[in-house]
C-alpha positions in Angstrom: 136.0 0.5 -55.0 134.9 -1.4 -57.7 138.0 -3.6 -58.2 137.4 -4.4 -54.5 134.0 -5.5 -55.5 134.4 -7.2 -58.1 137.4 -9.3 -56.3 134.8 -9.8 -53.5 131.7 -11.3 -56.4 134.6 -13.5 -57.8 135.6 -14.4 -54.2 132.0 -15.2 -53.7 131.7 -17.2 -56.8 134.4 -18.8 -55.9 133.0 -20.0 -52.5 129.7 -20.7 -53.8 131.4 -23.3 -56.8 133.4 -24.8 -53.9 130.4 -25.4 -51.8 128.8 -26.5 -54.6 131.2 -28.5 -55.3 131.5 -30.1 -52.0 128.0 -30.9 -51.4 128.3 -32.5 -55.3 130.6 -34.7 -53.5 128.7 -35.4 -50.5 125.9 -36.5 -52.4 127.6 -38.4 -55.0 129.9 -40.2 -52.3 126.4 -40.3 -50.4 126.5 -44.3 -49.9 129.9 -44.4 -48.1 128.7 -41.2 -46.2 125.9 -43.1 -44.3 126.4 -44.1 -41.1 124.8 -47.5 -40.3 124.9 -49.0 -36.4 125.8 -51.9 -36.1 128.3 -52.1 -38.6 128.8 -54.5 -41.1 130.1 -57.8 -39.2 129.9 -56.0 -35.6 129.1 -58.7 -33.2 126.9 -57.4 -30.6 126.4 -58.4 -27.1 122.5 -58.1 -26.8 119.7 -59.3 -28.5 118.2 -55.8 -28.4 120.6 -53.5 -30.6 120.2 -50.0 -31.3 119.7 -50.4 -34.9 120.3 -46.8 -36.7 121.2 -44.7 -40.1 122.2 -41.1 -40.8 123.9 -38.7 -43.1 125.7 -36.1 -40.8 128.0 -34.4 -43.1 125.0 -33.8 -45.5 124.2 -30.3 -43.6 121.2 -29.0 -44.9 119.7 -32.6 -46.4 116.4 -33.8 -44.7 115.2 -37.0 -45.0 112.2 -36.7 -47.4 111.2 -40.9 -47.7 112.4 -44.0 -46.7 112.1 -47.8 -46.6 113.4 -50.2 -44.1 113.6 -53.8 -43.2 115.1 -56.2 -40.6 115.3 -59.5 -41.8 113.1 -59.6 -44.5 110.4 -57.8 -42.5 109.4 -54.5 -43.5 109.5 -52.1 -40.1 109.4 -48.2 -41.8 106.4 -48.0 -39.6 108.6 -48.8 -36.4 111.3 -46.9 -36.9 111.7 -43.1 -35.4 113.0 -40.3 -37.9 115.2 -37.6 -37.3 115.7 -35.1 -40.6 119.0 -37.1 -41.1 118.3 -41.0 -41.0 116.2 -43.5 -38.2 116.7 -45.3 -35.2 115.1 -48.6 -34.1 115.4 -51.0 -30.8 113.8 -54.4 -31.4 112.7 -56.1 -28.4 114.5 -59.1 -28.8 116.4 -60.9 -31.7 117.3 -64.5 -32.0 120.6 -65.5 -31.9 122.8 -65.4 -34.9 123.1 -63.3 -37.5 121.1 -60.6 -38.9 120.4 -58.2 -41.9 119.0 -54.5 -42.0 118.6 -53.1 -45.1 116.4 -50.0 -46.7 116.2 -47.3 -49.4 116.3 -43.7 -47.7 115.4 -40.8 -50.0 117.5 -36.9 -49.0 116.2 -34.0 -50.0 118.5 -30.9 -50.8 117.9 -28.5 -54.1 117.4 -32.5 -55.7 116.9 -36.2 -54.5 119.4 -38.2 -53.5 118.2 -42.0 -53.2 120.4 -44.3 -51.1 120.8 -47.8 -51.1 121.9 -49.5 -47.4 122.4 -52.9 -46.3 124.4 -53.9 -43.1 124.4 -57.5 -41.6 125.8 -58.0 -37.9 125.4 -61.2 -35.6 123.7 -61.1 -32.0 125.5 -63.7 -29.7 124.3 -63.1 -25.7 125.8 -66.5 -25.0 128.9 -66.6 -22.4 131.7 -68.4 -23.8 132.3 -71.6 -22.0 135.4 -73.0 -21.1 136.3 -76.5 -21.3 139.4 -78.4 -20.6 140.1 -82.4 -21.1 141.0 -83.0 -18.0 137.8 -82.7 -15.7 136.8 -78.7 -15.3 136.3 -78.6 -12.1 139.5 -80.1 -10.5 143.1 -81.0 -12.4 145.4 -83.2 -11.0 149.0 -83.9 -11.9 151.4 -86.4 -11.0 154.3 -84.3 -11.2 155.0 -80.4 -10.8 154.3 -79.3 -14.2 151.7 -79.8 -17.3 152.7 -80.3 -20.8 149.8 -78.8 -23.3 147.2 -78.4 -21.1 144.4 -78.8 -23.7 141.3 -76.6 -23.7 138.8 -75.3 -25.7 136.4 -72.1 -25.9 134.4 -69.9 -28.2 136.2 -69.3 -31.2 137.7 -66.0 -31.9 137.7 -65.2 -27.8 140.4 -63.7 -26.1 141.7 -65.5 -23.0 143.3 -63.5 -19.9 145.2 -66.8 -18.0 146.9 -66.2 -14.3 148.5 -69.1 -11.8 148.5 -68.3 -8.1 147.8 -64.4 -8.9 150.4 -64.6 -11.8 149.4 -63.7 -15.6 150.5 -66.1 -17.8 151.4 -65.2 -21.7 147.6 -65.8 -23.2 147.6 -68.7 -25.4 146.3 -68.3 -29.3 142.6 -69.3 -29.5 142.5 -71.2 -32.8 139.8 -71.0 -35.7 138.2 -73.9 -33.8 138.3 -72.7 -30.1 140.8 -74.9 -29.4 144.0 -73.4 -27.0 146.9 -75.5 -25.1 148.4 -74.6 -21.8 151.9 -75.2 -20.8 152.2 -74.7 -16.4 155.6 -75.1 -14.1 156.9 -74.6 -11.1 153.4 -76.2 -9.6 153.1 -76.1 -5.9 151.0 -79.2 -3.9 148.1 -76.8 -4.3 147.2 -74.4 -6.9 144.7 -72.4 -8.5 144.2 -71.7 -12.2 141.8 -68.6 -13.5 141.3 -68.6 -17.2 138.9 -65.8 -18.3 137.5 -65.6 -22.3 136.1 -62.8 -24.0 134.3 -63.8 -27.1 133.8 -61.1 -30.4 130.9 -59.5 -28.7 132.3 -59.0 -25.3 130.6 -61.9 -23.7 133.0 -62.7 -20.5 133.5 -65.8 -18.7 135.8 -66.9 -15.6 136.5 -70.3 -14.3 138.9 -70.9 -11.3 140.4 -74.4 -11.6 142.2 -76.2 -8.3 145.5 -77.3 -9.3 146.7 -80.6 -7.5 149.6 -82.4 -7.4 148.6 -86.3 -6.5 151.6 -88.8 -7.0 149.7 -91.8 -5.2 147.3 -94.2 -6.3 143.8 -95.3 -4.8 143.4 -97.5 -2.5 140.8 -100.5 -2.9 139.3 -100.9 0.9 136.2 -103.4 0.1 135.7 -105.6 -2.5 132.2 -107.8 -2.1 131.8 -110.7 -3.1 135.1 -111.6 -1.3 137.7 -113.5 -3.1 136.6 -117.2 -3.3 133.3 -116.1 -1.7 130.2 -118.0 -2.6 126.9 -116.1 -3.2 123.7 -117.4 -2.8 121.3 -115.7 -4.5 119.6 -115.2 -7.6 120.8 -111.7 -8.3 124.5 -110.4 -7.7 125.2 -107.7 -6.2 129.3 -106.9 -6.5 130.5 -103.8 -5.0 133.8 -102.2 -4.2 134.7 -99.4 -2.6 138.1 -96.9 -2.5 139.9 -94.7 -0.6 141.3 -91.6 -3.0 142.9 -88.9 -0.5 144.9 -86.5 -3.0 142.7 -85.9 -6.3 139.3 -88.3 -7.1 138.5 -91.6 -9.1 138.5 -90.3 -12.6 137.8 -94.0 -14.0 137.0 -97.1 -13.3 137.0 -100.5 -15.3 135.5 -103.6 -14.1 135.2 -106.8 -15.9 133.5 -110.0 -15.0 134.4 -112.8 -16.8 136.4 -111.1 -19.0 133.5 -108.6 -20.4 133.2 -105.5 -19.4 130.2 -104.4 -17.2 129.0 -101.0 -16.5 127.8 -100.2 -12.9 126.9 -97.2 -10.5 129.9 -94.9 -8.8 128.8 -92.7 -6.0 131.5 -90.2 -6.1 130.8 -89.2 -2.3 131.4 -92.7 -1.1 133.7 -93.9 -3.3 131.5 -96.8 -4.0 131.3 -98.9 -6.6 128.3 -101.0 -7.1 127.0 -103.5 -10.0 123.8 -105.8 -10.3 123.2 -109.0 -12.9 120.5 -111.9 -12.6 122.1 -112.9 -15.6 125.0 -115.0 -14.4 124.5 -118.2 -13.9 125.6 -120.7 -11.1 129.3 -121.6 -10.8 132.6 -119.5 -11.1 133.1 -116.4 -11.7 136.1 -114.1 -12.4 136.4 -110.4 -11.7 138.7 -107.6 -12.6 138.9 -104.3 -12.0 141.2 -101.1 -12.7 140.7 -97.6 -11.3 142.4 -94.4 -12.1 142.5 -91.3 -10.4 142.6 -87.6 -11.9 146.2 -87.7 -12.1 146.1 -90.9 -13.8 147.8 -92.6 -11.0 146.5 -96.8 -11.4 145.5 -99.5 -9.3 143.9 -102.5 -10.4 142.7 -106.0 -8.6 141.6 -109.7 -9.5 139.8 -112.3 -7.8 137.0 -114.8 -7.6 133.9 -116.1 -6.3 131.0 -118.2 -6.7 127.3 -117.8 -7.4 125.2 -120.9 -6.0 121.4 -119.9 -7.1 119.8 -122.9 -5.2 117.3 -122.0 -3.1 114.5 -123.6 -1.0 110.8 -123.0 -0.4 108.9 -124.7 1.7 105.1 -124.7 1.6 102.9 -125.6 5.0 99.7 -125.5 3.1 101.0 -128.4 0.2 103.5 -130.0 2.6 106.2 -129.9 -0.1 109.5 -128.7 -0.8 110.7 -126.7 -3.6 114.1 -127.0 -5.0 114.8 -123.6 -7.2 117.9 -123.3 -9.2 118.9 -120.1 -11.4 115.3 -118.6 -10.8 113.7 -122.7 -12.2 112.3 -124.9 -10.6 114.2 -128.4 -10.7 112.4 -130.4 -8.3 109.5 -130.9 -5.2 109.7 -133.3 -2.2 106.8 -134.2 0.5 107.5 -133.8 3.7 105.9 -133.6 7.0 105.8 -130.4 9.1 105.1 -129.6 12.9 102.1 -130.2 14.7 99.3 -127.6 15.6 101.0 -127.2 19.1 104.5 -127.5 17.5 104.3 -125.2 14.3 107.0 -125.0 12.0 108.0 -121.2 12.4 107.3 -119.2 9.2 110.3 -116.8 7.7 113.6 -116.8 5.3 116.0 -118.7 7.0 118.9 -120.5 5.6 121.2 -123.7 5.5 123.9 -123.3 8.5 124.7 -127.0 9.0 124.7 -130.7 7.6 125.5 -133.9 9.0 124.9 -137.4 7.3 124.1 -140.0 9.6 123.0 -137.4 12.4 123.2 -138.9 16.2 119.9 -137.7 18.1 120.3 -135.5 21.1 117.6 -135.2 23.4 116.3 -131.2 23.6 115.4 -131.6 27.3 111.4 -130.9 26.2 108.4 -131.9 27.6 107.8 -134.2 25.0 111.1 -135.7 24.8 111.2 -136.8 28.8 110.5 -140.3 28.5 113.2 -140.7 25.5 117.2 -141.6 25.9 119.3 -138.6 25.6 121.4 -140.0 22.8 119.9 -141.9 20.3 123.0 -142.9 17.6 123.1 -143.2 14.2 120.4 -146.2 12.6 117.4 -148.0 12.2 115.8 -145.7 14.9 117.4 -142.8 14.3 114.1 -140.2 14.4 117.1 -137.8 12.0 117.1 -141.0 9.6 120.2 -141.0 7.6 120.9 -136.9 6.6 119.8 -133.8 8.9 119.7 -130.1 7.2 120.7 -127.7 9.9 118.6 -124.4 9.4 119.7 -121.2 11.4 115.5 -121.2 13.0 116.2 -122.5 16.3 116.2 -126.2 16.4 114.7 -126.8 13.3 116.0 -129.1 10.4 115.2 -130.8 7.0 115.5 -134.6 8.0 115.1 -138.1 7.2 113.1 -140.0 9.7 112.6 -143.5 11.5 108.6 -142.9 10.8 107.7 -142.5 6.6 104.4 -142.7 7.3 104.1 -139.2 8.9 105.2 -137.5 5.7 102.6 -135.6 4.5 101.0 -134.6 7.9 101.3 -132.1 10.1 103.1 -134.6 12.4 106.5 -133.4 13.9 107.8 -131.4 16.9 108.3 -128.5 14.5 111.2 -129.8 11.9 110.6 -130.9 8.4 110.7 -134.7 7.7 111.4 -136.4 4.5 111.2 -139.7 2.8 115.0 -141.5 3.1 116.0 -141.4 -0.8 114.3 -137.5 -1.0 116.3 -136.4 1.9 119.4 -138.2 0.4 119.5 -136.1 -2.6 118.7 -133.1 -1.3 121.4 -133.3 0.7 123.5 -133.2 -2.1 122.1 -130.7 -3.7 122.3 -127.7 -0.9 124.8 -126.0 0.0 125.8 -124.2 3.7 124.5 -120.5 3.0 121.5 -121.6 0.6 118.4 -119.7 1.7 115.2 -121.5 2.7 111.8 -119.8 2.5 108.9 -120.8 4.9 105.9 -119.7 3.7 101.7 -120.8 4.0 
């Protein structure tokens, strides 16, 4: 009996050294014991972790003291103990990284102070996805792509199917970049890349997939080629026809400089404004591409002729405007009370040098010959202006004194030498303005 009990007091000893031993371990090990969430360099998908600490294999130690921050910022008032560490949920962290760190004291026969420190990173931010071709739509002139290049979060994942097929997952590079290599592309396809960035983040694109071998079609072009504008502003527009992919580009050029207009991608429409050119010639290019990088390009010409016309009934003058200056004034006469010269912006549709006269069938005009021919009296004088307000011209006349007055049937009349120039200078198409 008392061997057996003295086997069982060394047995005892020999437990109690053991456990003694073990729990000198535990708490000498103590710092790798901890248990800190999140982890140092966990990425987490929320910008409200559950931030926590505890000792679980130190059975029997309670927490006696402790000290915490987040960030710099001391929150030991914040945090909710349990006898073996804390737990705290901010309400919301920027994003980016973060540190948590603290000095929790253990109580068990002796103190046990314990240094922790953990940073992780917050990132709530899908992943985008980004390819060089256009992200919405790729097109292709042929049934396969060469290094489809892409780019993403770096460190993602990517899941990658064609038509319902996975594809091998291409390597995500320490920049985000990724290349894609596709064959055996039908006329239509659809692409779904997925990425999964280091916190879980998840985003999926679906990418048509066309094949487009044909170029686009240029339907308009205005100013026509060898068309003359008149007007002080230019308005040049042209417009496409793209059946397959899009217009991915478009370069036009006038007079061999590049000029940057406005593309309504519903209309295929391009359009372009300048009051800068000035009046004469102009050249124009233009080359368009479509998603597939099928090309069609087009050159012609056209004019700009900025002359215009005003004429004034109060001042009984004409105004000769070219490239938005004024370059000259006439007298003239204009129609009587009971024949007023109509009002409006009407233009230059005719000229005739040594006009015959033609009788109207009027009231007024009853008594005259129905043909009076060119000369001396000649009421048209030696030039007639034709403008598109019924029967109404810019004319010489056979009476200079009337110039002035308010003296005609409704047209404008001019001295002989004034009419003779401006004759010259107009155009067909050059806009007259009649105003008070």
């Amino acid at each position: 009996m008392q061997l057996g009990r003295k086997i069982l007091l060394v047995l005892g000893i020999i437990v109690l050294i053991a456990l003694i031993g073990a729990w000198g371990c535990i708490y000498a090990f103590a710092d790798q014991g901890i248990e800190l969430i999140p982890g140092k360099g966990i990425v987490v998908a929320t910008s409200s972790p559950k931030i926590s600490a505890s000792w679980p294999r130190a059975i029997g130690a309670r927490l006696q003291s402790y000290k915490v921050s987040l960030d710099g910022e001391d929150i030991s008032d914040m945090v909710e103990v349990t006898s073996s560490g804390f737990s705290y949920t901010p309400e919301e962290l920027e994003e980016g990284g973060h540190v948590i760190e603290g000095e929790l004291t253990y109580w068990w026969l002796f103190k046990r102070k314990i240094q922790i420190r953990s940073h992780f990173t917050t990132d709530t931010v899908i992943p985008e996805i980004r390819f060089s071709h256009s992200s919405d739509m790729i097109a292709v002139p042929e049934s396969w792509i060469h290094n489809l290049e892409g780019s993403t979060e770096a460190g993602s994942r990517l899941r990658v199917a064609l038509n319902g097929k996975k594809l091998v997952s291409p390597h995500v590079d320490e920049t985000g970049h990724f290349s894609l290599s596709l064959y055996q592309l039908k006329e239509k396809n659809e692409l779904k890349v997925t990425s999964i960035d280091q916190a879980g983040n998840e985003n999926t694109i679906d990418i048509p997939i066309l094949i487009d071998r044909s170029a686009p079609s240029i339907l308009s072009i205005s100013p026509r080629d060898n068309e003359t504008v008149h007007a002080e502003t230019l308005t040049l527009s042209v417009g496409f026809e793209e059946s397959d992919s899009k217009i991915e580009s478009s370069v036009l050029r006038v007079d061999n400089v590049q000029v940057y207009g406005n593309f309504d991608t519903e209309k295929n429409i391009l359009t372009y404004s300048s009051n800068t050119l000035t009046q004469g010639n102009h050249k124009a290019s233009l080359e368009v591409s479509d998603a597939a990088g099928n090309t069609v390009s087009k050159e012609w010409s056209f004019s700009i002729d900025t002359t215009r016309l005003v004429l004034s009934l109060s001042q009984r003058r004409i105004f000769l405007y070219r490239e938005g200056k004024l370059v000259k004034s006439y007298p003239c006469a204009i129609g009587r009370p009971e024949f007023p010269t109509p009002k409006g912006h009407w233009k230059v549709v005719g000229k005739r040098k040594n006009p015959a006269w033609y009788n109207p069938g009027s009231a007024w005009a009853a008594s005259m010959p129905k043909i009076i021919p060119p000369g001396p009296s000649n009421p048209l004088g030696t030039r007639a202006i034709e403008l598109n307000a019924p029967a109404i011209r810019i004319h010489g006349t056979s009476n200079p004194g009337s110039v002035g007055r308010a003296a005609s049937h409704g047209c404008i009349r001019m001295y002989r030498n004034d009419i003779e120039e401006l004759f010259d200078e107009v155009n067909i198409g050059v806009p007259c303005d009649i105003v008070d």
